[in-house]
C-alpha positions as MATLAB code, in Angstrom:
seq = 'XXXXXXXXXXXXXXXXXXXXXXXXXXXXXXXXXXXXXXXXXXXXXXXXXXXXXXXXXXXXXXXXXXXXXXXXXXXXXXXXXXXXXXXXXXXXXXXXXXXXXXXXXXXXXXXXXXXXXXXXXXXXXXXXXXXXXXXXXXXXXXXXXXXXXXXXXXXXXXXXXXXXXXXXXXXXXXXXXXXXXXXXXXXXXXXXXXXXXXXXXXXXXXXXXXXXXXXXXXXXXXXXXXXXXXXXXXXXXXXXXXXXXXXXXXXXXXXXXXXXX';
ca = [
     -30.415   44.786  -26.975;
     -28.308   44.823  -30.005;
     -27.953   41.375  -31.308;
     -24.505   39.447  -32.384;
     -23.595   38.556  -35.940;
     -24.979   35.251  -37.227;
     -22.564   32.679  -38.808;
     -22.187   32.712  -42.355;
     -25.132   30.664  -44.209;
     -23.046   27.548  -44.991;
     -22.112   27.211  -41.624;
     -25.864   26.167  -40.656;
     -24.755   22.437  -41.523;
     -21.561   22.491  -39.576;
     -22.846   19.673  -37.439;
     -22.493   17.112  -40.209;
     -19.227   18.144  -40.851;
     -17.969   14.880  -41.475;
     -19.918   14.510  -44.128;
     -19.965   17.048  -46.970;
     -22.698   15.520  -49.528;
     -25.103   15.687  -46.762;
     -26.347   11.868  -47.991;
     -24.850    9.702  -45.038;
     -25.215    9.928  -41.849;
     -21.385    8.424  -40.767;
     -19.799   11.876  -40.413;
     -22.353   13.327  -38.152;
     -21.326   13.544  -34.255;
     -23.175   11.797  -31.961;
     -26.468   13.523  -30.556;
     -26.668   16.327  -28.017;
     -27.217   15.055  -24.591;
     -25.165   11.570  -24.858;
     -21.770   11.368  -23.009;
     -19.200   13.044  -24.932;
     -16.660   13.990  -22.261;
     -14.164   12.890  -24.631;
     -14.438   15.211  -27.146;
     -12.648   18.695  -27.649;
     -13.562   21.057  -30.433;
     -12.055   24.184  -31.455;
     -12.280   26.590  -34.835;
      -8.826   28.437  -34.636;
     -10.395   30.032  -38.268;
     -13.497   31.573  -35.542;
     -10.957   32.551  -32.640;
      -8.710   34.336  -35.014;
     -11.547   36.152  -36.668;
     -13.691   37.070  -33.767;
     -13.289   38.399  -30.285;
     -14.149   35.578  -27.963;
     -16.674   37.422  -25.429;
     -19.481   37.365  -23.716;
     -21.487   38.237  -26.444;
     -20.029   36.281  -28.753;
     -19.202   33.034  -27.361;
     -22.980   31.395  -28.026;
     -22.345   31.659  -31.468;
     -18.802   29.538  -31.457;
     -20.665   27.180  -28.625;
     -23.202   26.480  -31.994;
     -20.165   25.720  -33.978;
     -19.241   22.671  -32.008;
     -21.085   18.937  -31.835;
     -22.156   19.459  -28.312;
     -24.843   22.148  -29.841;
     -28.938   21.324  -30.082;
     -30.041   22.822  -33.221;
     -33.492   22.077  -31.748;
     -33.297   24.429  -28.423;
     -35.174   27.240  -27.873;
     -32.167   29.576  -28.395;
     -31.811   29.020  -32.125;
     -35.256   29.785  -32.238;
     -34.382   33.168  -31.057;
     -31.277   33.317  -33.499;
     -33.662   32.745  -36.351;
     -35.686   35.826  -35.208;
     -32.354   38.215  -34.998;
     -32.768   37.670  -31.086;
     -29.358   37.078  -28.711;
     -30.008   33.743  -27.935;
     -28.626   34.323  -24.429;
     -31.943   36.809  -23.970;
     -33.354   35.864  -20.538;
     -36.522   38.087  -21.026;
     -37.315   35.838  -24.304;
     -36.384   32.394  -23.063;
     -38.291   32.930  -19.629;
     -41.739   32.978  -21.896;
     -40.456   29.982  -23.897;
     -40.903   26.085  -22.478;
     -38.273   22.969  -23.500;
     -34.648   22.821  -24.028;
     -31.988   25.642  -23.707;
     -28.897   26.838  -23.060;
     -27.479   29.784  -20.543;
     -24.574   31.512  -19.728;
     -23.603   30.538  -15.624;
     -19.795   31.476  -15.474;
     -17.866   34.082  -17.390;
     -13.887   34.873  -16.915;
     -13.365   36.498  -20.012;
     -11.313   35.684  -22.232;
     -10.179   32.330  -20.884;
     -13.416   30.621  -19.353;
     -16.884   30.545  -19.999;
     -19.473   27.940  -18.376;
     -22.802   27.205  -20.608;
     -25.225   25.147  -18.825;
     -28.186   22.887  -20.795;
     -31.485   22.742  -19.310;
     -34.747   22.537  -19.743;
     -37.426   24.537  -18.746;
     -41.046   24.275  -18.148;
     -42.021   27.953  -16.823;
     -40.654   31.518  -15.895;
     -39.301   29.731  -12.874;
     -39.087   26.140  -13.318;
     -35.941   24.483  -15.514;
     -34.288   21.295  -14.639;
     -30.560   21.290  -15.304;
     -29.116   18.521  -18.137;
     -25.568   19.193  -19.212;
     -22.557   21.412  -18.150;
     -19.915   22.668  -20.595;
     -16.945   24.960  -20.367;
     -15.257   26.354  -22.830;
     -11.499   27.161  -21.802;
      -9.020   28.849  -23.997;
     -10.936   28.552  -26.509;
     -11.559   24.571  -26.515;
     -15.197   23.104  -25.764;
     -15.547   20.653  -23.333;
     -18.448   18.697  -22.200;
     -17.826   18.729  -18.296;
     -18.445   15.326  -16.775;
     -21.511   14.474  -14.543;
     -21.296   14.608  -10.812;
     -21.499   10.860  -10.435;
     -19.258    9.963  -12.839;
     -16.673   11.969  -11.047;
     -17.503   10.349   -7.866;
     -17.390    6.723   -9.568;
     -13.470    7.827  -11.029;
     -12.558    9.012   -7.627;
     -13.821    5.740   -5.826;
     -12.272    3.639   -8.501;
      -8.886    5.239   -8.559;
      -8.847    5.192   -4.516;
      -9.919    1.194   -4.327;
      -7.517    0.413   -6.869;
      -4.655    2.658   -4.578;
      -6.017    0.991   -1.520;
      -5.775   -2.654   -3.380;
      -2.352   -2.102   -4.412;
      -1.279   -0.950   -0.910;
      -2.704   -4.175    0.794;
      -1.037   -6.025   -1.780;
       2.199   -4.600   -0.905;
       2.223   -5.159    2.279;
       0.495   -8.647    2.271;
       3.846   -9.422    0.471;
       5.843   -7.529    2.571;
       4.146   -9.779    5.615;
       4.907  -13.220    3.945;
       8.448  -12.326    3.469;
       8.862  -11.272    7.168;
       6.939  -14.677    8.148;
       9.202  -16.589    5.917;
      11.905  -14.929    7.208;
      10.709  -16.071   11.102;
      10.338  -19.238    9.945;
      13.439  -19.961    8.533;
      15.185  -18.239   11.107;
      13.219  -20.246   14.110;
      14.558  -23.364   11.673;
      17.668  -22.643   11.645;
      17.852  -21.812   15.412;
      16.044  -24.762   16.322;
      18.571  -26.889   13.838;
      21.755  -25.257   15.495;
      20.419  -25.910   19.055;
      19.485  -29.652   17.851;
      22.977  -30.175   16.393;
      24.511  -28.614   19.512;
      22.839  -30.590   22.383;
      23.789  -33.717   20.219;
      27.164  -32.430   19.913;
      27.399  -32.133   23.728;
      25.942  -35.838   24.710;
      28.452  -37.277   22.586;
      31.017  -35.620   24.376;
      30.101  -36.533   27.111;
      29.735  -39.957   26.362;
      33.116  -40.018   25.172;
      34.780  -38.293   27.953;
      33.133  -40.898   30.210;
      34.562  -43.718   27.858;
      38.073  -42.097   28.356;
      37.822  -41.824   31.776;
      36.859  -45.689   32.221;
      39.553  -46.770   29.922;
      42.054  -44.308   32.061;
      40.701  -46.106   35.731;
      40.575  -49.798   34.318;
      44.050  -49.373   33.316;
      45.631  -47.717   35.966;
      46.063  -49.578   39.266;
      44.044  -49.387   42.537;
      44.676  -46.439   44.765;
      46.578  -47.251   47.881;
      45.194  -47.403   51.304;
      45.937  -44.738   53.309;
      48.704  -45.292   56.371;
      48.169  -46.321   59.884;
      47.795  -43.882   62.903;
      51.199  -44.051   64.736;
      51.526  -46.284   67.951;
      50.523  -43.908   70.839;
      48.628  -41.447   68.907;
      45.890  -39.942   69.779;
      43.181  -39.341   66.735;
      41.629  -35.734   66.427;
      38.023  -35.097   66.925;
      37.765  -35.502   63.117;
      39.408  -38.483   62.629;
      37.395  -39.729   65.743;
      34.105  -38.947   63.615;
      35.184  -41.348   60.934;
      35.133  -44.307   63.478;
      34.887  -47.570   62.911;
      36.038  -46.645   59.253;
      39.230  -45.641   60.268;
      39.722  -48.370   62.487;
      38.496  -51.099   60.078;
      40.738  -49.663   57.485;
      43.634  -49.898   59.729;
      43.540  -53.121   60.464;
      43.105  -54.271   56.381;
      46.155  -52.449   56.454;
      50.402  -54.534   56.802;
      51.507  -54.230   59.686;
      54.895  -52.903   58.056;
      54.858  -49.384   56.090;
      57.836  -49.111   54.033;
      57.809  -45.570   54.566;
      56.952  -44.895   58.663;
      58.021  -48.281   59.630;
      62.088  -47.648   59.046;
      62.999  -49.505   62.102;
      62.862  -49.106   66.361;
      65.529  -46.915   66.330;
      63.906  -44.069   64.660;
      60.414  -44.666   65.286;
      59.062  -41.904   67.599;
      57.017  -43.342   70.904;
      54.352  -41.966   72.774;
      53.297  -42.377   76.423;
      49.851  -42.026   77.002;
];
């Protein structure tokens, strides 16, 4: 299997970047295997010097922080060995990386893990480089844990919203049943004292006005219907309250009209 070009010799130091003299450690990235989801790298120099393949994209994986100088593929990059060489790294025991996805040019998946046989290794990391740009990808639970967060804080808000929207309707009951209750108050109040003053009126009106008249006397000779019979004694005793004279039937023998029984 013919094997890829190495870097150049100075690049062996490339993880202490940061820090040129080599003396302090504050330029160096943080160590392989911590969370570093939010870092990007990219060497536009690399991409626009070499093809990024298959073949080729180990060595500008290396290039980046996210790299293990201590895995067993740079063991096999010391020896002029791909380091992506299954047939070597199935005899070999600890940490390593492999190629799971390829899309080339665009996409390639490297996977960390560690292995303890031919056919026993444990994954560790995942990263993916896309377009050129390495990415650590993020562990399963932390995905879960954004998800959940981002939905309770969605379902918080919404409860919010319409717990507010709820006291606004029940304030808006409230004051309504108040007001309603109000006008009906004011109304029945406005209707007894009407009443009280029509009543007032009408007393005033019938202690000033004189007493109604009695009603006439039956003619001489006339015989009372069956209704006026009913009212009996009434009649009768009304009659006889009554003048004998009536200005108006009374008007004198010669025109009064006589009945024979």
């Amino acid at each position: 299997m013919a094997t890829t070009p190495l870097p150049p010799a100075g690049q062996a130091t490339l993880p202490a970047v940061g820090n040129p003299g080599g003396g302090a450690s504050e330029g160096l990235p943080p160590p392989p295997g911590t969370d570093m989801t939010g870092i990007c790298f990219r060497d536009q120099l690399w991409l626009n010097t070499y093809p990024l393949d298959r073949n080729l994209v180990f060595d500008y994986f290396a290039l980046s922080p996210f790299y293990d100088w201590s895995c067993n593929n740079e063991q096999l990059r010391a020896r002029s060995i791909h380091p992506l060489d299954i047939s070597h790294l199935s005899k070999m025991t600890g940490t390593e990386y492999a190629l799971s996805e390829v899309m080339e040019p665009n996409l390639f998946v490297i996977r960390k893990q560690k292995r303890d046989g031919p056919e026993k290794v444990s994954p560790m990391l995942t990263y993916y480089i896309l377009d050129g740009s390495v990415y650590q990808a993020p562990q399963l639970s932390s995905v879960f844990a954004a998800r959940i967060g981002r939905a309770l804080y969605h379902i918080s808000k919404a409860f919010n919203t319409a717990a507010s929207k709820l006291e606004k309707i029940g304030y808006a009951d409230a004051e309504n049943e108040e007001s309603s209750t109000e006008l009906k108050t004011a109304k029945e109040t406005i209707d007894l004292k009407e009443l009280k003053r029509v009543d007032h009126i009408l007393a005033s009106l019938q202690r000033k006005l004189p007493p109604a008249p009695p009603p006439p006397p039956f003619p001489e000779g006339y015989a009372p219907s069956a209704s006026d019979a009913e009212k009996g004694p009434d009649g009768q005793q009304a009659s006889e309250q009554q003048p004998s004279v009536d200005p108006i039937i009374d008007q004198g023998p010669a025109k009064r009209m006589k009945f024979q029984g």
